[in-house]
C-alpha positions as CSV (number, residue, x, y, z in Angstrom):
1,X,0.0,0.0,0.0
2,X,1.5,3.6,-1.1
3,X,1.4,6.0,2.3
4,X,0.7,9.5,0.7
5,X,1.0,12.4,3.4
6,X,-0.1,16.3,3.0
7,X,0.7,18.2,5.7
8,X,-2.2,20.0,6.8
9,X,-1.9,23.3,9.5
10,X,-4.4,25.1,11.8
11,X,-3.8,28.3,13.8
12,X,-5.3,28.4,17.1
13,X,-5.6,32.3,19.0
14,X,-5.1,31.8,23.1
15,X,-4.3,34.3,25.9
16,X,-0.3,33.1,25.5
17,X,-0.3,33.7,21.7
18,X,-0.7,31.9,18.7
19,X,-1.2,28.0,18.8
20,X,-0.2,25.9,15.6
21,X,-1.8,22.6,15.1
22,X,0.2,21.0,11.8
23,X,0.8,17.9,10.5
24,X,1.8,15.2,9.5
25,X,5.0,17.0,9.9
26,X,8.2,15.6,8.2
27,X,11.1,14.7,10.5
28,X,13.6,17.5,8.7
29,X,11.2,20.2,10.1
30,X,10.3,18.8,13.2
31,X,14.3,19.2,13.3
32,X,14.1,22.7,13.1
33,X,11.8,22.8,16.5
34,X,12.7,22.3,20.1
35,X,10.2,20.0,22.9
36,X,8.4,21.2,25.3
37,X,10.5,20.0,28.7
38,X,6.8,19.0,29.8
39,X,6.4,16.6,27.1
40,X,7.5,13.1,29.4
41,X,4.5,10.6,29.9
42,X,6.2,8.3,28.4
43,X,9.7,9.2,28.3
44,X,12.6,12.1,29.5
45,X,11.9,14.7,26.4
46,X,15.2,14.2,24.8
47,X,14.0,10.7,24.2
48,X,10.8,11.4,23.4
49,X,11.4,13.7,20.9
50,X,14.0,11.5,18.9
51,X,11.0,8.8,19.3
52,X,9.2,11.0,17.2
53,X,11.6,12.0,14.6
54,X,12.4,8.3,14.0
55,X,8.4,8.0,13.9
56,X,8.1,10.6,11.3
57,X,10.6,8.9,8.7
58,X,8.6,5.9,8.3
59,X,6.7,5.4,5.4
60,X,3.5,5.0,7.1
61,X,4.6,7.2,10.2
62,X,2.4,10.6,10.8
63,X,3.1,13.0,13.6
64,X,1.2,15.7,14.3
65,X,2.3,18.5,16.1
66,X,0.9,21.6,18.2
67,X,3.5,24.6,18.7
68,X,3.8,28.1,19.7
69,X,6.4,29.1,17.5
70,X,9.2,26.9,17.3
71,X,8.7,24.9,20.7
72,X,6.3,21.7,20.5
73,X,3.7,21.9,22.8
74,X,1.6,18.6,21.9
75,X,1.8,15.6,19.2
76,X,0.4,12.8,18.3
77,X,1.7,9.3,16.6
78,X,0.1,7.7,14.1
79,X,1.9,4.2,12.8
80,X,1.9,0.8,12.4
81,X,0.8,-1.4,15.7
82,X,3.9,-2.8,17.1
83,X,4.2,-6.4,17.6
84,X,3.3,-8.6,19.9
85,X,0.1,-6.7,20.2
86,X,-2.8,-8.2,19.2
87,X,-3.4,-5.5,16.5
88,X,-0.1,-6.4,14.4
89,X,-1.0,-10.0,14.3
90,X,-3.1,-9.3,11.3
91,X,0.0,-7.8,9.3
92,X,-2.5,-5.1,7.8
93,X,-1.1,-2.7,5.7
94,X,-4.2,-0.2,6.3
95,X,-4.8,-0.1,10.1
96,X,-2.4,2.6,12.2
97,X,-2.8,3.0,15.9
98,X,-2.6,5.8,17.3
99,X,0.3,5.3,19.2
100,X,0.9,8.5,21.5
101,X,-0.9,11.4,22.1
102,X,0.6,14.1,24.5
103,X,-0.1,17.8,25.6
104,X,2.3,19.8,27.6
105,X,0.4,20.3,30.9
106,X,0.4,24.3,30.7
107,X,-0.8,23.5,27.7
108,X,-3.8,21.6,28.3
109,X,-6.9,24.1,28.8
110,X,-6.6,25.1,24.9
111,X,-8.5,21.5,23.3
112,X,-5.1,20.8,22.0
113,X,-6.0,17.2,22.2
114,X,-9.0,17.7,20.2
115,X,-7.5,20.1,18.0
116,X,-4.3,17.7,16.4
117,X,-6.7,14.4,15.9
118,X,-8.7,17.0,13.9
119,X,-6.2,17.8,12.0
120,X,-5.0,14.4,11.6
121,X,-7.6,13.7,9.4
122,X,-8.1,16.5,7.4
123,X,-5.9,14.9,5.0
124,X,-8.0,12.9,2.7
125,X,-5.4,9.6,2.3
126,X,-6.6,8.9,6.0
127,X,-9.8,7.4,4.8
128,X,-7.4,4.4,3.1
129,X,-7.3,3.6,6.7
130,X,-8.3,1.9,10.0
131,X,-7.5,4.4,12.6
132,X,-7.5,3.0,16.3
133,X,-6.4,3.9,20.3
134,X,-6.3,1.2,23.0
135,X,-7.5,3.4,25.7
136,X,-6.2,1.8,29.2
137,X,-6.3,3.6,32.1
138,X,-3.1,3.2,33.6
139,X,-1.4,5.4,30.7
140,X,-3.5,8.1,31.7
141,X,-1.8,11.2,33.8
142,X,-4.7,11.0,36.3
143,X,-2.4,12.2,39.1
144,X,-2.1,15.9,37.4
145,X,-5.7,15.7,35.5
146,X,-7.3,16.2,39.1
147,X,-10.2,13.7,37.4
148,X,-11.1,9.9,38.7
149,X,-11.1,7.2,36.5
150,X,-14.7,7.7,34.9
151,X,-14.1,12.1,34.5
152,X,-10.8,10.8,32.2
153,X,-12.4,8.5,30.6
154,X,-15.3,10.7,29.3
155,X,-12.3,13.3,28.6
156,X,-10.9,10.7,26.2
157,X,-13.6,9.6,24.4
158,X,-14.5,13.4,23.5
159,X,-11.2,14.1,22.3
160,X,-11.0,10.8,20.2
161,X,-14.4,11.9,19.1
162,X,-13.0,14.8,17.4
163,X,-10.7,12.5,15.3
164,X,-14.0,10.5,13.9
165,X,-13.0,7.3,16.6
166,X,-15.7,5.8,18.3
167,X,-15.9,3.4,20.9
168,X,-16.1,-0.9,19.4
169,X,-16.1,-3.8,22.1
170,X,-13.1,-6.4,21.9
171,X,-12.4,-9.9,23.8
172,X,-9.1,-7.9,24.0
173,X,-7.7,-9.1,27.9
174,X,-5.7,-6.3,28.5
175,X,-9.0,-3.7,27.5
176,X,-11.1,-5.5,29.5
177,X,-8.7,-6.0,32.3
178,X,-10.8,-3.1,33.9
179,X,-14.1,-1.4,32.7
180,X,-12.4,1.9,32.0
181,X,-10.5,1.0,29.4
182,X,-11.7,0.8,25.6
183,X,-11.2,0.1,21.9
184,X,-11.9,3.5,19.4
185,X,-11.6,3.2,16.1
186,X,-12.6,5.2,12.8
187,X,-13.1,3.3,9.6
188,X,-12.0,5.4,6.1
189,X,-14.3,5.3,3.8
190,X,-12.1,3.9,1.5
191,X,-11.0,1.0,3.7
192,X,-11.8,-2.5,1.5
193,X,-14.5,-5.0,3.4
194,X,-12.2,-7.6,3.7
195,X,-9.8,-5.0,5.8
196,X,-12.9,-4.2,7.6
197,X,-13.9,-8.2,8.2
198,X,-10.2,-9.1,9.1
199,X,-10.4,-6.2,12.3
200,X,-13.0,-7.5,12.8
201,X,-11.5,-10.9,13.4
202,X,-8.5,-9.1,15.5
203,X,-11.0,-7.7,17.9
204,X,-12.6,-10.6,18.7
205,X,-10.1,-13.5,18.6
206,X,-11.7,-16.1,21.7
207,X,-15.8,-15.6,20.3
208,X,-17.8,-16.2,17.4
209,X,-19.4,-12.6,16.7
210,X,-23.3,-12.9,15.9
C-alpha cells in the first residue's frame, strides 16, 4: 500500500499567543523545532522527541504536532501497531494505531488534544485507513488531571471523538482488564470490506461474533 501524506496546518488564537496545530509534519522540520520540557509521559523529552523523529521517517509514520512558534507543545503518533500486540497479528497494511498522544500540561486548557486528531484527518489519504487507540487507564496522567477514573475517561472519548473514533467492544484481555478502558476506532471510507472483516477478526479473537 502507497502512504501518501499532506501536511495540513491550523492556527489556534489563546491568551499566551498563537497555537499551531500541523501535521503530518516531516522529521527534517520537526528538526528545526525544540520539545516542550513537559512533554514526558512516556519518556525524559530528549527521548521522546528523537521517538518521534524516527516516527516521522517511516513510510507510514504521521506525527502531528501543536507549537507556539518553534517549541512543541503537543503531538500525536500515528503508525503501524507494534508487535506482539494483538493488532499487528493481522499484518495489515491499512490499520495505524494511534500510538501516542501528549499535551504539555500548561498547555492543556486550549483542546489541543481535540485540536491535532482534527487535523489528523483532514488529509483525505486517511480514509485508506483503519484508525485506532487502545485506551487503558493506567497510561492516563490522572495524578495531574485532578479527574477519577470515569471524569478521564469521558475526557478521552471526547477528544478521540474529534478525530471521527468511536468506541467498538473487543475480547481484548488487556482492555477489559478493567471497565475503563476501551477500543476506538474510525473506519475510512475507502477501507476494502475484507480489511474491515479481518479487524474484525483481530478484535474478537476467543468468540464467534453474531
Amino acid at each position: 500500500m502507497e502512504h501518501i501524506k499532506t501536511m495540513y496546518s491550523k492556527k489556534i488564537a489563546t491568551d499566551v499567543g498563537e497555537i499551531v496545530i500541523e501535521g503530518p509534519v516531516p522529521s527534517d522540520i520537526m528538526r528545526e523545532y525544540s520539545f516542550h520540557d513537559g512533554l514526558r509521559a512516556f519518556r525524559e523529552p530528549k527521548g521522546q522527541f528523537k521517538a518521534i523523529l524516527e516516527i516521522a521517517e517511516l513510510a507510514e509514520g504521521r506525527i502531528i504536532i501543536a507549537r507556539k512558534e518553534k517549541v512543541i507543545v503537543g503531538y500525536a503518533t500515528l503508525l503501524y501497531p507494534e508487535v506482539p500486540e494483538r493488532w499487528a497479528e493481522g499484518d495489515m497494511d491499512d490499520l495505524l494505531e494511534l500510538g501516542a498522544i501528549e499535551v504539555a500540561l500548561d498547555y492543556r486548557k486550549y483542546s489541543l488534544g481535540k485540536n491535532i486528531l482534527a487535523v489528523a484527518m483532514l488529509d483525505p489519504y486517511m480514509e485508506h485507513y483503519i484508525v485506532i487507540s487502545t485506551e487503558c487507564y493506567w497510561h492516563w496522567d490522572l495524578s495531574h488531571s485532578g479527574l477519577d477514573i470515569w471524569e478521564y475517561r469521558s475526557v478521552m472519548e471526547r477528544t478521540m471523538a474529534a478525530g471521527g473514533l468511536k468506541w467498538l467492544t473487543t475480547d481484548d484481555p488487556e482492555i477489559n482488564a478493567h471497565p475503563a478502558n476501551c477500543l476506538m476506532a474510525r473506519v475510512g471510507k475507502h477501507v476494502p470490506a475484507t480489511s474491515v472483516v479481518k479487524f474484525d477478526q483481530l478484535r474478537f479473537k476467543y468468540k464467534t461474533m453474531y
